[in-house]
C-alpha positions in Angstrom: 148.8 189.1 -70.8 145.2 188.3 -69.6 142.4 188.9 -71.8 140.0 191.4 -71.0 136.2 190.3 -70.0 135.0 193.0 -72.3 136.7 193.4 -75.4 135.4 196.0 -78.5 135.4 195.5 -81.6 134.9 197.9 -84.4 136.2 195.7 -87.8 132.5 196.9 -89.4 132.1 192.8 -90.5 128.6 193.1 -89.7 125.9 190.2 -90.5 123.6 190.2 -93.7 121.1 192.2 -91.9 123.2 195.0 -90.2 125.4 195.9 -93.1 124.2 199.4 -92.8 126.1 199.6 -89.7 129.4 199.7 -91.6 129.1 203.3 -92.2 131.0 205.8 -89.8 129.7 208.8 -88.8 131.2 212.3 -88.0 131.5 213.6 -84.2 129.1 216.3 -85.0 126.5 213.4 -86.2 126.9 211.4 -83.3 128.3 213.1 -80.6 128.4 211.2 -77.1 128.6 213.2 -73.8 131.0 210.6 -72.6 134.2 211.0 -74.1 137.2 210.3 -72.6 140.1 211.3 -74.5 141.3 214.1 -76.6 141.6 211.5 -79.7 138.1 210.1 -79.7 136.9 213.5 -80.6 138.8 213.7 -83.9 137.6 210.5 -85.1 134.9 209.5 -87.4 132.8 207.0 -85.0 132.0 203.4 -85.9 129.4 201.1 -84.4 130.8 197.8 -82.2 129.9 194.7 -84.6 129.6 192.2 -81.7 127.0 194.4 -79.6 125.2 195.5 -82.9 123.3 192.1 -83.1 123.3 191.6 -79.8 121.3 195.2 -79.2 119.0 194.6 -82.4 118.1 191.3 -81.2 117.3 193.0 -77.6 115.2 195.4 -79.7 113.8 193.0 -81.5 114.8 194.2 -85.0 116.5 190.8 -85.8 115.9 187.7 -84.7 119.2 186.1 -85.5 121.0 184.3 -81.7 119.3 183.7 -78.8 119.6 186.5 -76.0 117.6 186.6 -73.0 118.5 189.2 -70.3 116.2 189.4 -67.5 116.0 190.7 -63.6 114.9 188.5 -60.6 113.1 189.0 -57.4 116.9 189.4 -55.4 117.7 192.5 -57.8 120.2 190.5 -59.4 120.3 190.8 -63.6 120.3 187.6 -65.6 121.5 186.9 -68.9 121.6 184.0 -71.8 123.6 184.3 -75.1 124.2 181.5 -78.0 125.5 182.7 -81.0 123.9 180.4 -84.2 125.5 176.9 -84.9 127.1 177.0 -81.0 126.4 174.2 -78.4 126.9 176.0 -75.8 124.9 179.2 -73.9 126.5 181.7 -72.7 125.5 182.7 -68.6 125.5 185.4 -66.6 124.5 187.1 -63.0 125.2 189.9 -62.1 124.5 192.0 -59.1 125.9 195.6 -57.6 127.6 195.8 -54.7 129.5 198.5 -53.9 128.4 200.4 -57.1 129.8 198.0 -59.0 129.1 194.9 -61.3 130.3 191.6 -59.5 129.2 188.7 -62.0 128.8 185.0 -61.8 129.6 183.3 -65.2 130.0 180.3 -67.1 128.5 178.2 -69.9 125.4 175.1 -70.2 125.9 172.9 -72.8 122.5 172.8 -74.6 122.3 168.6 -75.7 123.4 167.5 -72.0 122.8 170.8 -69.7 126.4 170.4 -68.0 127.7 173.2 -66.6 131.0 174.6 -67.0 132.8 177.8 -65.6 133.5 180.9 -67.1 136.7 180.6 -69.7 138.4 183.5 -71.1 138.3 184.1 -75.0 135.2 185.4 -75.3 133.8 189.4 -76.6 132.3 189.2 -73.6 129.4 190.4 -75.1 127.4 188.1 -72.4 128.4 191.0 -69.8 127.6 194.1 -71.6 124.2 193.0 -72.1 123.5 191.7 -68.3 124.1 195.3 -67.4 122.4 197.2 -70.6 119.3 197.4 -68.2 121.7 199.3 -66.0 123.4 200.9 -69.1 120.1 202.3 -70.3 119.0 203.9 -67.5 121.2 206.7 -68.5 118.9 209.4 -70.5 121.4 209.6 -73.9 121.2 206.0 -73.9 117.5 206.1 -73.4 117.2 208.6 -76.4 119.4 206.6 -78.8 117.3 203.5 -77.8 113.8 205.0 -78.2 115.2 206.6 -81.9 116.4 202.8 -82.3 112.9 201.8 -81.7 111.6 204.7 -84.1 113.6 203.5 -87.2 114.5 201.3 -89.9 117.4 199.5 -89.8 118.3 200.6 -93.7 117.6 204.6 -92.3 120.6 206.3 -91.7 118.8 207.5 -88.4 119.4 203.9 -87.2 122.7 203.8 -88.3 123.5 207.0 -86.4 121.3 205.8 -83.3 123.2 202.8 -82.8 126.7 204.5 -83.2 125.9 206.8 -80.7 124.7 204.4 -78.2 127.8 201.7 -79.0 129.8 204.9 -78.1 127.8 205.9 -75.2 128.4 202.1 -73.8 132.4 201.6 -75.1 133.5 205.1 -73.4 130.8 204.4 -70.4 132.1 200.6 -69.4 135.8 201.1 -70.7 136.7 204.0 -69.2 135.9 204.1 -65.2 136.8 208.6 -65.6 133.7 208.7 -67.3 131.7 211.4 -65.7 129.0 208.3 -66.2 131.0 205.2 -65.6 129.5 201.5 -65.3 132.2 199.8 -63.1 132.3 196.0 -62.7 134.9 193.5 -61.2 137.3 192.3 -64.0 137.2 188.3 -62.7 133.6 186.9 -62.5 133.1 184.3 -59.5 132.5 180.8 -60.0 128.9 179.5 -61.0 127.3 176.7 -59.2 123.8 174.9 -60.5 122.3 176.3 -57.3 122.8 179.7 -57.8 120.6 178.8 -61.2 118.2 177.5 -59.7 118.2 180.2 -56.7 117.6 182.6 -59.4 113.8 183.5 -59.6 113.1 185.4 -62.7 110.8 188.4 -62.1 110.7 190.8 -64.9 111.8 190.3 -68.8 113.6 193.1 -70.4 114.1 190.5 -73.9 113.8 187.2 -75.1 112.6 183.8 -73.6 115.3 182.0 -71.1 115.9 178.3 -72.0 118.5 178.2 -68.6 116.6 180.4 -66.0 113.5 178.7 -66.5 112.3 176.1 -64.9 109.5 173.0 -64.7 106.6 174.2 -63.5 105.8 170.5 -61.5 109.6 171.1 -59.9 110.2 172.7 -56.6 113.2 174.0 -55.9 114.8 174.2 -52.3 117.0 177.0 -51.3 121.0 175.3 -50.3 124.2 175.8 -51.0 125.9 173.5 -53.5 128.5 172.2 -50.5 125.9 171.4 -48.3 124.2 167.6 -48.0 123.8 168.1 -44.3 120.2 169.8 -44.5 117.1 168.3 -42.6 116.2 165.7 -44.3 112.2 165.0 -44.8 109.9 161.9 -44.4 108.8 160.0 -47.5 105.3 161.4 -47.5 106.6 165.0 -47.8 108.3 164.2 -51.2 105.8 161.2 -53.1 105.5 162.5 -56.1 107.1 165.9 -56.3 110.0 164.5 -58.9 107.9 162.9 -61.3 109.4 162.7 -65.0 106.0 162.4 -66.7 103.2 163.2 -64.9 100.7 161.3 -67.2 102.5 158.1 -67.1 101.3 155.0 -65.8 103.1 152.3 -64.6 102.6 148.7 -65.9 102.1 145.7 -63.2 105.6 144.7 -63.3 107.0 148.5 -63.1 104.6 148.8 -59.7 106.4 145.6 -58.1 109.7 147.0 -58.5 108.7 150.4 -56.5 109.3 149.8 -53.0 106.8 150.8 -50.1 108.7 153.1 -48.1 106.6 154.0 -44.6 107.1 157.6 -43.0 109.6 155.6 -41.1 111.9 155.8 -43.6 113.6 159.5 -43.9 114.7 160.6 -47.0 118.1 162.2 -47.0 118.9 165.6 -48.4 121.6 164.4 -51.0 118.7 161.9 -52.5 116.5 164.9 -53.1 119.3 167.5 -54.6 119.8 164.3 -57.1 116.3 164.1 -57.6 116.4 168.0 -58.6 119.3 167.6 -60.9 117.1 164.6 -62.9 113.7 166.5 -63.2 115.7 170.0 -64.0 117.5 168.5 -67.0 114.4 167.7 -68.9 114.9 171.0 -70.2 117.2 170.5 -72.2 117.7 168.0 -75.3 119.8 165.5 -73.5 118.3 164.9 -69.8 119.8 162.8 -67.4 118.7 159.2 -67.8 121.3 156.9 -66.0 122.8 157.3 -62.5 125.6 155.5 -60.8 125.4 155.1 -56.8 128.6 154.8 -55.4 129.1 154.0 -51.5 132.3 154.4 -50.3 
């Protein structure tokens, strides 16, 4: 059987600093508008142990993974998670269509920047918190955020607050008969560098993005990741628009092994998407540093 995209999990093995989660809570204590079933409403409730630290860390409470989860200028929501000790970030877009979430996802390996598609195994945690913006739009979930905001974590308030809301979210996303549903497409799409780079951060809801960021000296074209058969631009256009370090100077011999290209001389568009690749992975820890031409 495949494995879900979204996957709960209520085992109460919360970290060091949530422990106060463990605690379940009566129906009458914490009682979500959203049920969906004649069982959840004779059950004590307990609070997701995944999406716990993921929400206090959106909060700001803890600081213990890096989450970033932002919106850009297409209306599409962006999100980063890396769980401590992992190489690898966790990716998402997301964007409605047809009322529901359709996402893009996959994973950058932090040392080298490669990117690799979305594999199955995961909580899935990545996707509940691209569409918390979404999510929290909602006014109970508003109301257990702001009491989240108004609390302690060791207050039994913010034990109750968070339950409520994990509930709100579990009966809301699982269950499309929710009179409140958040529907989204069980397969994400495939994930391609330029839809990275296409993706133009405009508004923050948490955290800093070490993926959706970008060199401020880099421009980005708009192009599809299939396409090298773009105009391609004189020399002049593009001197200097790549550079690694800005504030380095080449030596004598360095400047003798530059060649003086005229405007003559048109650049094609595959040199330049290689050129991006080289300057965008200074981001990370590992950046590019040796390239292989190949003509066939």
């Amino acid at each position: 059987m495949a494995k879900k995209l979204i996957s709960f999990n209520f085992n109460r093995e919360f970290i060091p600093e949530l422990e106060s989660l463990s605690k379940s809570h009566p129906i009458a204590e914490v009682n979500t508008m959203y049920f969906t079933s004649v069982h959840s409403r004779i059950t004590d409730l307990k609070t997701d142990t995944y999406l716990a630290e993921a929400i206090a860390n959106y909060l700001g409470t803890v600081d213990t993974l890096h989450l970033f989860v932002g919106k850009t200028t297409k209306n599409q929501y962006v999100a980063e998670y890396q769980k401590p000790g992992k190489d690898d970030i966790q990716i998402c877009i997301g964007a409605v269509t047809g009322g529901s979430f359709v996402f893009k996802a996959g994973s950058i390996e932090e040392e080298t920047g490669l990117l690799s598609q979305y594999e199955a195994g995961h909580k899935g945690t990545v996707f509940v918190m691209d569409m918390l913006p979404k999510i929290l739009e909602d006014k109970e979930a508003s109301i257990c955020l702001s009491d989240l905001h108004a609390f302690r974590i060791e207050d039994e308030s913010y034990s109750k607050a968070m339950c409520k809301l994990f509930n709100n979210i579990y009966y809301r996303v699982k269950d499309e008969k929710s009179t409140s549903p958040v529907p989204y497409f069980k397969e994400p799409k495939k994930i391609f560098q330029a839809d990275i780079d296409r993706a133009e951060v405009e508004s923050i809801f948490c955290g800093e993005p070490k993926v959706f960021s970008r060199p401020s000296d880099v421009s980005f074209d708009v192009y599809d990741e299939e396409d090298f058969d773009l105009p391609s631009s004189p020399t002049s256009e593009i001197r200097n628009m790549y550079l690694l370090d800005a504030e380095r100077v080449l030596t004598e011999e360095e400047e003798k092994r530059v060649p003086d290209l005229g405007d003559w001389y048109v650049v094609p568009e595959w040199s330049k998407k290689t050129a991006r690749r080289i300057a965008s992975s200074r981001r990370f820890r590992k950046s590019i540093g040796n390239i292989l031409l190949w003509i066939s």
